[in-house]
Biopython code that builds the backbone (N, CA, C, O; Angstrom):
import numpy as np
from Bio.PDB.StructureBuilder import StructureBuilder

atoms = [
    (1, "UNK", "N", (0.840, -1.178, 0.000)),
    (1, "UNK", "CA", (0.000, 0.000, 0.000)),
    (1, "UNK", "C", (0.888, 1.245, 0.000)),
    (1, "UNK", "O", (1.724, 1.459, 0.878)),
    (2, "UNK", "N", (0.587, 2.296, -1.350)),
    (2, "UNK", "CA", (1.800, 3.372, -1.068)),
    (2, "UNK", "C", (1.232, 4.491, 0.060)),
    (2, "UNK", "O", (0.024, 4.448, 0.294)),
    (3, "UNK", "N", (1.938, 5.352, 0.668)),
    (3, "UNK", "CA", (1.662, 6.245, 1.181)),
    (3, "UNK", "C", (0.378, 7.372, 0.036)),
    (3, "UNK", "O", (0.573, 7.482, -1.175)),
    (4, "UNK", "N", (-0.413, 7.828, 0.508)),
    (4, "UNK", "CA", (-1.284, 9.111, 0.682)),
    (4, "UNK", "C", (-0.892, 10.173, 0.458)),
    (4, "UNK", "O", (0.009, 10.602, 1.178)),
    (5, "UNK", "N", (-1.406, 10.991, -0.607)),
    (5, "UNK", "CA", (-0.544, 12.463, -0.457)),
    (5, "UNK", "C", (-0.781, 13.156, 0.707)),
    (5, "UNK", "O", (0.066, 13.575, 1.497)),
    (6, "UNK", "N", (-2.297, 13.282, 0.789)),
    (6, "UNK", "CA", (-2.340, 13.682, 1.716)),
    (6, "UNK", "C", (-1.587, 13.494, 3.277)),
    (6, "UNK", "O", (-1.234, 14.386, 4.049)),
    (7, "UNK", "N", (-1.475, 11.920, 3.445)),
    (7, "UNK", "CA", (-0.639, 12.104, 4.756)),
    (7, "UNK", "C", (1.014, 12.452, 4.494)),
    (7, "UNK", "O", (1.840, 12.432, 5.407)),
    (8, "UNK", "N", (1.255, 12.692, 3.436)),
    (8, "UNK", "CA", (3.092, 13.297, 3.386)),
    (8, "UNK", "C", (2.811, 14.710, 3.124)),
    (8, "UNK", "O", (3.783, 15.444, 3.303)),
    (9, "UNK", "N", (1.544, 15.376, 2.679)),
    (9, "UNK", "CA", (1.389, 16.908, 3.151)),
    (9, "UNK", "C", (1.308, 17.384, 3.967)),
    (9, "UNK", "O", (1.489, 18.596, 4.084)),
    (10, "UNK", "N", (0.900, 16.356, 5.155)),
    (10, "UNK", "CA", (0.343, 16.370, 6.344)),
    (10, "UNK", "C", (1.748, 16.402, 7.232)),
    (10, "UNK", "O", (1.962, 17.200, 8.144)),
    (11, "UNK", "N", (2.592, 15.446, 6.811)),
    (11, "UNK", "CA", (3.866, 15.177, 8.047)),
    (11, "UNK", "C", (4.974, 16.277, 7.655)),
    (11, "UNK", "O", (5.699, 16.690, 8.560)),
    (12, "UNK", "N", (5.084, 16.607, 6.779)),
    (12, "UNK", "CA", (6.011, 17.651, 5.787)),
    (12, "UNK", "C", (5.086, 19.254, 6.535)),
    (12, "UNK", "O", (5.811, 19.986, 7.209)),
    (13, "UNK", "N", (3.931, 19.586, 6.409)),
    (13, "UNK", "CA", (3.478, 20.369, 7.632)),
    (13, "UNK", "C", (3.889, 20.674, 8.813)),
    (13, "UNK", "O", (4.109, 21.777, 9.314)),
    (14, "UNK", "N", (3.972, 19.711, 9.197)),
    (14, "UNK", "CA", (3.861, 19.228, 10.759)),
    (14, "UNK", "C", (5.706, 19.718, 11.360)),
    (14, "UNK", "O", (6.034, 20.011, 12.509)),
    (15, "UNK", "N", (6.497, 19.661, 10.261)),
    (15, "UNK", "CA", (7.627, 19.904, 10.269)),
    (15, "UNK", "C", (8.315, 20.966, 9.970)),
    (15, "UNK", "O", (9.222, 21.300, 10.733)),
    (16, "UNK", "N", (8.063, 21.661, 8.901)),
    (16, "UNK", "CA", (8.198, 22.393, 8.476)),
    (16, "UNK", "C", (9.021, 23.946, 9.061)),
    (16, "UNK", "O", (9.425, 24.904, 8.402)),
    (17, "UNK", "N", (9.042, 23.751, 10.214)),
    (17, "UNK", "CA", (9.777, 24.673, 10.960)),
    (17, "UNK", "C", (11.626, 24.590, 10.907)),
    (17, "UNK", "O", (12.633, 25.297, 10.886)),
    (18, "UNK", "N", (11.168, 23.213, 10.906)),
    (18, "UNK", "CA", (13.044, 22.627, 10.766)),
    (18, "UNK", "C", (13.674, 22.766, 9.622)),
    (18, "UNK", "O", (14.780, 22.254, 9.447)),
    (19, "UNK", "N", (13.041, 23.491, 8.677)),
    (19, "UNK", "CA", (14.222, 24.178, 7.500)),
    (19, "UNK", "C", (13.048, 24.094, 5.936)),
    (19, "UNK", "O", (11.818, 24.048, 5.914)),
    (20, "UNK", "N", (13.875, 24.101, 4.981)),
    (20, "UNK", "CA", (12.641, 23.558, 3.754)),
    (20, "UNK", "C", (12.741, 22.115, 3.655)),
    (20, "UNK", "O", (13.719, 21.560, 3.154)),
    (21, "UNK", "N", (11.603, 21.420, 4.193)),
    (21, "UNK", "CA", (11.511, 20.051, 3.973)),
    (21, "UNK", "C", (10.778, 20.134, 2.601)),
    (21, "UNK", "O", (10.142, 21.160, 2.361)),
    (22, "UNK", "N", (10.820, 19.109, 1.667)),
    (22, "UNK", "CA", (10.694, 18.572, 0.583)),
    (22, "UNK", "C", (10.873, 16.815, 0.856)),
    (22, "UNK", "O", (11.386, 16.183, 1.779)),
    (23, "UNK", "N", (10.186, 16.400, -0.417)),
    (23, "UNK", "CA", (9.885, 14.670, -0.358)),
    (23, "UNK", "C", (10.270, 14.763, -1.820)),
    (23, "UNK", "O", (10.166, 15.692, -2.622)),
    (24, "UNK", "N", (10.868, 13.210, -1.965)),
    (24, "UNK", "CA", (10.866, 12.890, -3.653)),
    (24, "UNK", "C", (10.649, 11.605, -3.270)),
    (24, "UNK", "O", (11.082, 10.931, -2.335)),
    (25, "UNK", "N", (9.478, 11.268, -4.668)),
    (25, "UNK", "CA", (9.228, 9.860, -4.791)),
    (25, "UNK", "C", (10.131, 8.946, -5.077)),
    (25, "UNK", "O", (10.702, 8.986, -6.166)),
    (26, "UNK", "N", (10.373, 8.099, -4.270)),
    (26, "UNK", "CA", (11.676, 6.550, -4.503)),
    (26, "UNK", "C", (10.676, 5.347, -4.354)),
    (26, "UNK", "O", (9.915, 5.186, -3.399)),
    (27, "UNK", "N", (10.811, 4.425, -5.587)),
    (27, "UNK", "CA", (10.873, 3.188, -5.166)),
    (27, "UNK", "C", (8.930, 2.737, -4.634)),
    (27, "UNK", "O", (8.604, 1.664, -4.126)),
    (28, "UNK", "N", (7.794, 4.108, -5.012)),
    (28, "UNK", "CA", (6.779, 3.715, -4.716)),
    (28, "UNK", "C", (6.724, 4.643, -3.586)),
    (28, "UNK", "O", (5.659, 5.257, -3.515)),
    (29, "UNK", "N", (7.541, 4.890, -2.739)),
    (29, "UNK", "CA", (7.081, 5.464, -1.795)),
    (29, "UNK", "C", (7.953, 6.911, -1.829)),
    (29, "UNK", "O", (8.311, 7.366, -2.915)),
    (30, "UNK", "N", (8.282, 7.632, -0.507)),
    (30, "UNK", "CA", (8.499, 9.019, -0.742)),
    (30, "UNK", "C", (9.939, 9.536, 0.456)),
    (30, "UNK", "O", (9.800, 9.729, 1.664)),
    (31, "UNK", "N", (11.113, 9.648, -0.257)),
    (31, "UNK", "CA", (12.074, 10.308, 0.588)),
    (31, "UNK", "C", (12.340, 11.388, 1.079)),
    (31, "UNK", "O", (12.688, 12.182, 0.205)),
    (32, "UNK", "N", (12.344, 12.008, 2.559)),
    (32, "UNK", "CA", (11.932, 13.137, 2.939)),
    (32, "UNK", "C", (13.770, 14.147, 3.274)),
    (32, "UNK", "O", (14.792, 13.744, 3.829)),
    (33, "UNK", "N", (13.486, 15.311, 2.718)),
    (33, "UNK", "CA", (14.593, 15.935, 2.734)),
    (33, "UNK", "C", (14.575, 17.186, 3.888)),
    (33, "UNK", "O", (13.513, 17.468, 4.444)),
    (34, "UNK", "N", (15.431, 17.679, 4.104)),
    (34, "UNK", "CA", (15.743, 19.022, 5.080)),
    (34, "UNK", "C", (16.178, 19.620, 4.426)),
    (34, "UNK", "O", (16.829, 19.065, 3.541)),
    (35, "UNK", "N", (16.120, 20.763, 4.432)),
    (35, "UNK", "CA", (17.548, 21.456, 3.402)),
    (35, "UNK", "C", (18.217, 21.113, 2.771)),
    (35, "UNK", "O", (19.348, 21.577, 2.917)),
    (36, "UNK", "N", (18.018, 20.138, 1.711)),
    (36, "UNK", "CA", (18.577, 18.812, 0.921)),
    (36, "UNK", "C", (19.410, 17.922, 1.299)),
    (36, "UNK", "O", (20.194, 17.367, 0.529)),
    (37, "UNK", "N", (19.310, 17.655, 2.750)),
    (37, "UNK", "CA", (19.540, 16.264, 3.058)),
    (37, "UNK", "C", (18.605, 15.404, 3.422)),
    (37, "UNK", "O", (17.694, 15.915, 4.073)),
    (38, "UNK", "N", (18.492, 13.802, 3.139)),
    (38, "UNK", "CA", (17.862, 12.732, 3.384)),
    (38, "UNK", "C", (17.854, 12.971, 4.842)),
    (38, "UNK", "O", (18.876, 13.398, 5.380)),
    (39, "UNK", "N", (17.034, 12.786, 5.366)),
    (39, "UNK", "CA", (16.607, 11.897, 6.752)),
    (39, "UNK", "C", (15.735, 11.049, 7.064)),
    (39, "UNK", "O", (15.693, 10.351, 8.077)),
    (40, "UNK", "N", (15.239, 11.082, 6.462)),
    (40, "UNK", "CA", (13.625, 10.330, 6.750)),
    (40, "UNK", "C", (12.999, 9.490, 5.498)),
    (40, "UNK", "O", (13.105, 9.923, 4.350)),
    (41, "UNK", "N", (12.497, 8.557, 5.723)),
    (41, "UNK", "CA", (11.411, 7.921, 4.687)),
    (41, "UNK", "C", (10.073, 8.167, 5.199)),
    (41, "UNK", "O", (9.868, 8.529, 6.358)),
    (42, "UNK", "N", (8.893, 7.912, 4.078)),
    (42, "UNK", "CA", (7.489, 7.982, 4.355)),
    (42, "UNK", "C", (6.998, 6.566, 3.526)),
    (42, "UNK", "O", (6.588, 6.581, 2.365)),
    (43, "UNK", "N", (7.120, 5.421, 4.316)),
    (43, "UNK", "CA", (5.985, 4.175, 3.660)),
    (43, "UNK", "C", (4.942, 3.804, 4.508)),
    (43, "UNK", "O", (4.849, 3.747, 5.735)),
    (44, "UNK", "N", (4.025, 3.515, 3.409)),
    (44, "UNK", "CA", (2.837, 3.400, 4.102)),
    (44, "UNK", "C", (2.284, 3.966, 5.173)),
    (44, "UNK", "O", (1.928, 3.695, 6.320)),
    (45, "UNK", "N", (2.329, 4.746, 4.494)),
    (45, "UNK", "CA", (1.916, 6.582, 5.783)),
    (45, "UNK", "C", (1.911, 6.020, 6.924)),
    (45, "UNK", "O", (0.940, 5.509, 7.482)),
    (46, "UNK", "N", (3.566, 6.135, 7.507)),
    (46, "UNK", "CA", (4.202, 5.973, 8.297)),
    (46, "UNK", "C", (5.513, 6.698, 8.128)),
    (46, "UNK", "O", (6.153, 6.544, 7.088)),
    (47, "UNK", "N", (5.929, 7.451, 9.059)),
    (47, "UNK", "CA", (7.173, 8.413, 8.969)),
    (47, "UNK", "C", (8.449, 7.489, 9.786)),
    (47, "UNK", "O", (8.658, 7.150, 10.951)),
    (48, "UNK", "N", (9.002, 7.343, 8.738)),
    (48, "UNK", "CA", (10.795, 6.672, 9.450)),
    (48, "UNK", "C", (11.525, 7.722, 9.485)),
    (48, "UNK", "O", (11.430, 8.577, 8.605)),
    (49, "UNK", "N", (12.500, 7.845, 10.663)),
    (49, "UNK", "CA", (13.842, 8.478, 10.324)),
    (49, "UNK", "C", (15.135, 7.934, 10.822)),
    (49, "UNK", "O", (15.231, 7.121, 11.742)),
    (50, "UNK", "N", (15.945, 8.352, 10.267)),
    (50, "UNK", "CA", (17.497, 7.890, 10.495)),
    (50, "UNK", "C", (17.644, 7.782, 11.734)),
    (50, "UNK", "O", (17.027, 8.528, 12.494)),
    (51, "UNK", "N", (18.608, 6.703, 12.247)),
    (51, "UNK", "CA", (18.600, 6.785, 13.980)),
    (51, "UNK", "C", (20.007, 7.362, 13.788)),
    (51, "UNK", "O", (20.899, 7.029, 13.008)),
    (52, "UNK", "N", (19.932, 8.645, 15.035)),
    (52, "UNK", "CA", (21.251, 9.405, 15.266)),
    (52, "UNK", "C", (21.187, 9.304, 16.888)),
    (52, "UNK", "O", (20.114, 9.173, 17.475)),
    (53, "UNK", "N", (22.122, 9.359, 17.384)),
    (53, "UNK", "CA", (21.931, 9.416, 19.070)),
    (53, "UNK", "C", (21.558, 10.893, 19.857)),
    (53, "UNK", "O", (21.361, 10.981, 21.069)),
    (54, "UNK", "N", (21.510, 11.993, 18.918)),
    (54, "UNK", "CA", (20.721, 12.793, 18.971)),
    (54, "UNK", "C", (19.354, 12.567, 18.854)),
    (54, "UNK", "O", (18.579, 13.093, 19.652)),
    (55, "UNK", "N", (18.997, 11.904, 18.027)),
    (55, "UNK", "CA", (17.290, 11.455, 18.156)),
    (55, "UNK", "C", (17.169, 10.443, 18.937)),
    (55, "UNK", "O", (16.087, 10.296, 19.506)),
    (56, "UNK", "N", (18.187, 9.539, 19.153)),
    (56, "UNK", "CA", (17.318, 8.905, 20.645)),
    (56, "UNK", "C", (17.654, 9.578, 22.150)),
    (56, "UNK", "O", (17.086, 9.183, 23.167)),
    (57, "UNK", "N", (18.565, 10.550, 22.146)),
    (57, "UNK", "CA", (18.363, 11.621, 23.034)),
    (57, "UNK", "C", (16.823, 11.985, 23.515)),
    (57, "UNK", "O", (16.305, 11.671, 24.586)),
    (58, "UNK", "N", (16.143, 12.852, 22.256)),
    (58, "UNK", "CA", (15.061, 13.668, 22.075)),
    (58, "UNK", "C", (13.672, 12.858, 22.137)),
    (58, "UNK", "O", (12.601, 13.337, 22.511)),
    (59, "UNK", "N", (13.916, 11.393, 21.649)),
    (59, "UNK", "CA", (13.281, 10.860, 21.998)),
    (59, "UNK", "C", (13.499, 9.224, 22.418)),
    (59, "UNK", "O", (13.527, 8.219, 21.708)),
    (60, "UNK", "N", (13.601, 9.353, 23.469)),
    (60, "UNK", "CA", (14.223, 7.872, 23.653)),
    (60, "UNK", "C", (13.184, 6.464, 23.705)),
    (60, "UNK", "O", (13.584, 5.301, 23.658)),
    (61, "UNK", "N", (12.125, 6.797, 23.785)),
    (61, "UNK", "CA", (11.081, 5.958, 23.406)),
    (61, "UNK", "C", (10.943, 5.145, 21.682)),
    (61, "UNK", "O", (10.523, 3.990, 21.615)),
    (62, "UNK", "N", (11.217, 5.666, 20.817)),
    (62, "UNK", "CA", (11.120, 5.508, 19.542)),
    (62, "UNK", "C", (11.522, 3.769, 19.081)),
    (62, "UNK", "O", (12.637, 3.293, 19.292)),
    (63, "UNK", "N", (10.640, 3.166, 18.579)),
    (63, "UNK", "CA", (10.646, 2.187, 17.873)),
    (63, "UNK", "C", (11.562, 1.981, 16.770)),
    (63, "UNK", "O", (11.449, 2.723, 15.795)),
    (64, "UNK", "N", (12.563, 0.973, 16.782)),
    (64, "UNK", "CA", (13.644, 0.497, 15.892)),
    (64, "UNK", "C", (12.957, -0.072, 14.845)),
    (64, "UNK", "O", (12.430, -1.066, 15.344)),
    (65, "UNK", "N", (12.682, -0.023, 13.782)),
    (65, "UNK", "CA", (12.016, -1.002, 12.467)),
    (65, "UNK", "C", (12.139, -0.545, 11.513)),
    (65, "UNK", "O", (11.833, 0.627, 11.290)),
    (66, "UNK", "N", (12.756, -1.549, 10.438)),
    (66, "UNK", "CA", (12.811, -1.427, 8.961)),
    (66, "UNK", "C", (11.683, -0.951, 8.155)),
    (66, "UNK", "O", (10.652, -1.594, 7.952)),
    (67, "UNK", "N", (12.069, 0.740, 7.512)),
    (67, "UNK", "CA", (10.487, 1.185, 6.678)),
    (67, "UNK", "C", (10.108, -0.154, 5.484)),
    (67, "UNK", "O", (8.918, -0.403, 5.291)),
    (68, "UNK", "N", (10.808, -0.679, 4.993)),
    (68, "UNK", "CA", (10.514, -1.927, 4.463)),
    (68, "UNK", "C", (11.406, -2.799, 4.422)),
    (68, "UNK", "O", (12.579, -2.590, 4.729)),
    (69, "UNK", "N", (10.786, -4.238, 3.906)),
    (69, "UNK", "CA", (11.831, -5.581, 3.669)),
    (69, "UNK", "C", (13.575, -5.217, 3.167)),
    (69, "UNK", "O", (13.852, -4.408, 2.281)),
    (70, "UNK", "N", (14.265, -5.756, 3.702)),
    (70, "UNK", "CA", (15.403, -5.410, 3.489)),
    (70, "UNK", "C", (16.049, -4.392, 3.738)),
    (70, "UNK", "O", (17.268, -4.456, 3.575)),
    (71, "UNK", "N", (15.414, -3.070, 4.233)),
    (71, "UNK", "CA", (16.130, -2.386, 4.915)),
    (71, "UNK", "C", (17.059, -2.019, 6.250)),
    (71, "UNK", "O", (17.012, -2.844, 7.163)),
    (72, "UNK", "N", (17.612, -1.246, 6.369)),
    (72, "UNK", "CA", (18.256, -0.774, 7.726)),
    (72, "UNK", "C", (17.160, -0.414, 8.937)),
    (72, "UNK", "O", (15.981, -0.183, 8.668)),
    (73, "UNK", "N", (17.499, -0.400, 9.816)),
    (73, "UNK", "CA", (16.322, -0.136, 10.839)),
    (73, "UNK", "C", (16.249, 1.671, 10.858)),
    (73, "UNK", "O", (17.203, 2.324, 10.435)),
    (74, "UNK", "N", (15.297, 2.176, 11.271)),
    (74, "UNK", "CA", (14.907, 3.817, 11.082)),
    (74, "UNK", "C", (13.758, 3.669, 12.531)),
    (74, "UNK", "O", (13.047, 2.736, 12.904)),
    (75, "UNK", "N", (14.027, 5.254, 13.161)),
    (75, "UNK", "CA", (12.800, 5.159, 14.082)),
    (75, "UNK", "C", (12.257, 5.134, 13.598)),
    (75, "UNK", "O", (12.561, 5.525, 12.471)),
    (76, "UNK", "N", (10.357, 4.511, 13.883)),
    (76, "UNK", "CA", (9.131, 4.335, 13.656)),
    (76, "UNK", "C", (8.685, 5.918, 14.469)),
    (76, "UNK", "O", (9.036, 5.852, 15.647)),
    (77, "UNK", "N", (8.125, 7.063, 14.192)),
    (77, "UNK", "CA", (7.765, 8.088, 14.405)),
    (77, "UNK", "C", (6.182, 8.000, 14.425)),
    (77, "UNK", "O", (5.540, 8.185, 13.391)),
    (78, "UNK", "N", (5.608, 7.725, 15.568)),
    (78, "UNK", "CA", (4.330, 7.392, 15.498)),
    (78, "UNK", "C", (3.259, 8.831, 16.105)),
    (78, "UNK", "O", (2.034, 8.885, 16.215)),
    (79, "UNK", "N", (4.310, 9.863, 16.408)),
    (79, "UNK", "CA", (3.455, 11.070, 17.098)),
    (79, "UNK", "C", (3.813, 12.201, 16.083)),
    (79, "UNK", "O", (4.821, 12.879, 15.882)),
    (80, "UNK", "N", (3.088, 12.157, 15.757)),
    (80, "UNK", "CA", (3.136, 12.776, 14.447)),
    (80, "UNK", "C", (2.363, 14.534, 14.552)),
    (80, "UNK", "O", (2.420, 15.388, 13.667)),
    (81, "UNK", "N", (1.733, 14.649, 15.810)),
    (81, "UNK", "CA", (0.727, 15.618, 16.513)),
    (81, "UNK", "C", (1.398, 16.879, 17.135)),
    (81, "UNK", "O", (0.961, 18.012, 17.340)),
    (82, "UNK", "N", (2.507, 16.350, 17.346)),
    (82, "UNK", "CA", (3.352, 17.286, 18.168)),
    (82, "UNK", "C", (4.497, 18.029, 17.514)),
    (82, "UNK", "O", (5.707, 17.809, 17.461)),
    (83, "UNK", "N", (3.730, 18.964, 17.044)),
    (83, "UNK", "CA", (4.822, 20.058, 15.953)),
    (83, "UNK", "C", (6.178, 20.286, 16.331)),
    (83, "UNK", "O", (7.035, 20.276, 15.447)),
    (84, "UNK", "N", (6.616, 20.569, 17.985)),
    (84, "UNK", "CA", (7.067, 21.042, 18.483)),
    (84, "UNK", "C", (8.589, 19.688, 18.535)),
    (84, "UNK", "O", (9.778, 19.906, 18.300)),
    (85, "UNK", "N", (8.115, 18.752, 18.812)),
    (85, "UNK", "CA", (8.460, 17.434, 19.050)),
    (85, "UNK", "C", (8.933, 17.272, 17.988)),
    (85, "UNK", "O", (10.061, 16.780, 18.015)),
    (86, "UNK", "N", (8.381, 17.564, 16.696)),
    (86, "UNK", "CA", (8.638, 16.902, 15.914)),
    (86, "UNK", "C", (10.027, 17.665, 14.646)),
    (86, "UNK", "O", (10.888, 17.223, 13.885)),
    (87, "UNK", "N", (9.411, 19.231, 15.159)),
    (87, "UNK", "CA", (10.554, 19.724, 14.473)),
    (87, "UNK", "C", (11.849, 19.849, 15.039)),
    (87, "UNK", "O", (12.732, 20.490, 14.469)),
    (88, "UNK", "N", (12.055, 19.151, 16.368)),
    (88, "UNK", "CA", (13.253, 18.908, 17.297)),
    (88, "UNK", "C", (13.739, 18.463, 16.583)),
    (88, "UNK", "O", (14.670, 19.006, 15.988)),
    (89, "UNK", "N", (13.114, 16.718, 16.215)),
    (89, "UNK", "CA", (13.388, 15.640, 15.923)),
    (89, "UNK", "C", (14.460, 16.064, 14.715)),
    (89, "UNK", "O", (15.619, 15.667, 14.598)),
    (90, "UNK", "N", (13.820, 16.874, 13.960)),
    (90, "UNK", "CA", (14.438, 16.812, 12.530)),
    (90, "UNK", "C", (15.467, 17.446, 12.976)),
    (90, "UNK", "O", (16.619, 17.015, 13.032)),
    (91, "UNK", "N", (15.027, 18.614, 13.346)),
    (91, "UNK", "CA", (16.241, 19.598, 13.094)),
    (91, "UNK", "C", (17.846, 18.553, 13.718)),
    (91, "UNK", "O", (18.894, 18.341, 13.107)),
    (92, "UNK", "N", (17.506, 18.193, 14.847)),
    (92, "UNK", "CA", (19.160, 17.320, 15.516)),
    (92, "UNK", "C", (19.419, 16.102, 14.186)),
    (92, "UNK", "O", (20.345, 16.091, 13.376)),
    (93, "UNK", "N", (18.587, 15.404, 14.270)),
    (93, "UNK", "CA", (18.612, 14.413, 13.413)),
    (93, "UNK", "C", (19.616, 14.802, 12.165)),
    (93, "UNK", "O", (20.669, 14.224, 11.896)),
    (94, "UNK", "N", (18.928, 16.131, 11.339)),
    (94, "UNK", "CA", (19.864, 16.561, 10.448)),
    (94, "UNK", "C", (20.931, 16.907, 10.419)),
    (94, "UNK", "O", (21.602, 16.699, 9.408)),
    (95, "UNK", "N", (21.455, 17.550, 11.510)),
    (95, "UNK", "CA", (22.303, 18.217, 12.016)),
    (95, "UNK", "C", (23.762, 17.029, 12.005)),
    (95, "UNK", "O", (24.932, 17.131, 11.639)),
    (96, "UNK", "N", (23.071, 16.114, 12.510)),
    (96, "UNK", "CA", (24.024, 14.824, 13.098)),
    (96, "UNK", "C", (24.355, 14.205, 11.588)),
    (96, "UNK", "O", (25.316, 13.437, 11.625)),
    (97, "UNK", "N", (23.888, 14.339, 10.537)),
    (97, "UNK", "CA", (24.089, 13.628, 9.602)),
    (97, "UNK", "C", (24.649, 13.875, 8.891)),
    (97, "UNK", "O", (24.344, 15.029, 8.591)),
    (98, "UNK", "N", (26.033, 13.244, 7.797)),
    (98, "UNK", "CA", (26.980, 13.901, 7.401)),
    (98, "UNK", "C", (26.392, 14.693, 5.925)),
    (98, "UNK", "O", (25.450, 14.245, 5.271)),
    (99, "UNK", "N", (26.831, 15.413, 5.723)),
    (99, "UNK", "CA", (26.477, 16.280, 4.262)),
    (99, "UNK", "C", (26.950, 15.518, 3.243)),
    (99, "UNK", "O", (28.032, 14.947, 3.111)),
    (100, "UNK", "N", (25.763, 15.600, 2.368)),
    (100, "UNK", "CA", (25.300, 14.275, 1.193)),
    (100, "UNK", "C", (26.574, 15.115, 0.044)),
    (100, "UNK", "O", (26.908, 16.298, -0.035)),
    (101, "UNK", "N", (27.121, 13.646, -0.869)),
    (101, "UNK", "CA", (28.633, 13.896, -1.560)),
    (101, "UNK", "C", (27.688, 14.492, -2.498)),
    (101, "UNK", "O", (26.480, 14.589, -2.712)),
    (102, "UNK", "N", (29.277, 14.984, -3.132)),
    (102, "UNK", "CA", (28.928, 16.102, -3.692)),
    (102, "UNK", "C", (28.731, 15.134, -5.534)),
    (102, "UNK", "O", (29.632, 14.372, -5.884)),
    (103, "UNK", "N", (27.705, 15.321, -6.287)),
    (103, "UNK", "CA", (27.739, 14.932, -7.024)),
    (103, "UNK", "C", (29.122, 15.228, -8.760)),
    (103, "UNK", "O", (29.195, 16.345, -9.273)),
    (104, "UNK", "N", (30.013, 13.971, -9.325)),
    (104, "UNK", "CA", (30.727, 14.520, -10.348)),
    (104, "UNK", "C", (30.004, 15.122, -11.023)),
    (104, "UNK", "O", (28.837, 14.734, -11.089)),
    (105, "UNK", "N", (30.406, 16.244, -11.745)),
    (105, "UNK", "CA", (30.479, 16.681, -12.967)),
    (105, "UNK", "C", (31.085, 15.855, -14.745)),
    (105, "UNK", "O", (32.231, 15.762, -15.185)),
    (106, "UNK", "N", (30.018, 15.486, -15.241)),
    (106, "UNK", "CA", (30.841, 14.490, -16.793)),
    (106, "UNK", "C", (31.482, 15.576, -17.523)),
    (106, "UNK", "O", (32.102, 15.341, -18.560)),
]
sb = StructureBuilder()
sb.init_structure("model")
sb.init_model(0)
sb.init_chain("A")
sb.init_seg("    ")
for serial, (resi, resn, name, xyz) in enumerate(atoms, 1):
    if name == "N":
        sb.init_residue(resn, " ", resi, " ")
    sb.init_atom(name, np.array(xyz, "f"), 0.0, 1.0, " ", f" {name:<3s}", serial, name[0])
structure = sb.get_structure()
């Protein structure tokens, strides 16, 4: 089942404080960016993000699980209500994550 636009307008909202978030479709479902870095997936309108020990700082409750088969494990982000909470989340999360290479030039 793919994710909903509506619920990735909805979580991309909800965030939105933590810089320009943007999503691009991968693979059926939708990769969520910060200021053009990856952090997060959206499958099956369900929000994953990268585990940094800054985010299990912020939230140390958070569920370990693969957004799908074969993946790496990502928190399961199930409070999705709490703007405040949630643009923490990102903002450290991003912060902690190394800056995406720089693409060659042909």
């Amino acid at each position: 089942m793919a994710s909903k636009a509506e619920f990735v307008t909805y979580v991309t909202e909800q965030m939105k404080e933590a810089g320009q978030i943007t999503c691009r479709k991968m693979f059926g479902e939708y990769g969520v960016y910060c200021d053009g870095k990856i952090f997060g997936l959206i499958c099956e309108d369900q929000l994953f993000v990268k585990i940094t020990e800054e985010g299990r700082r912020i939230c140390p409750d958070l569920s370990k699980v693969p957004p799908y088969d074969g993946a790496k494990p990502y928190f399961l982000v199930e409070e999705l209500d709490n703007r405040e909470l949630l643009t923490r989340l990102v903002e450290e999360t991003v912060k902690a994550l190394p800056e995406p290479k720089k693409k060659k030039k042909k």
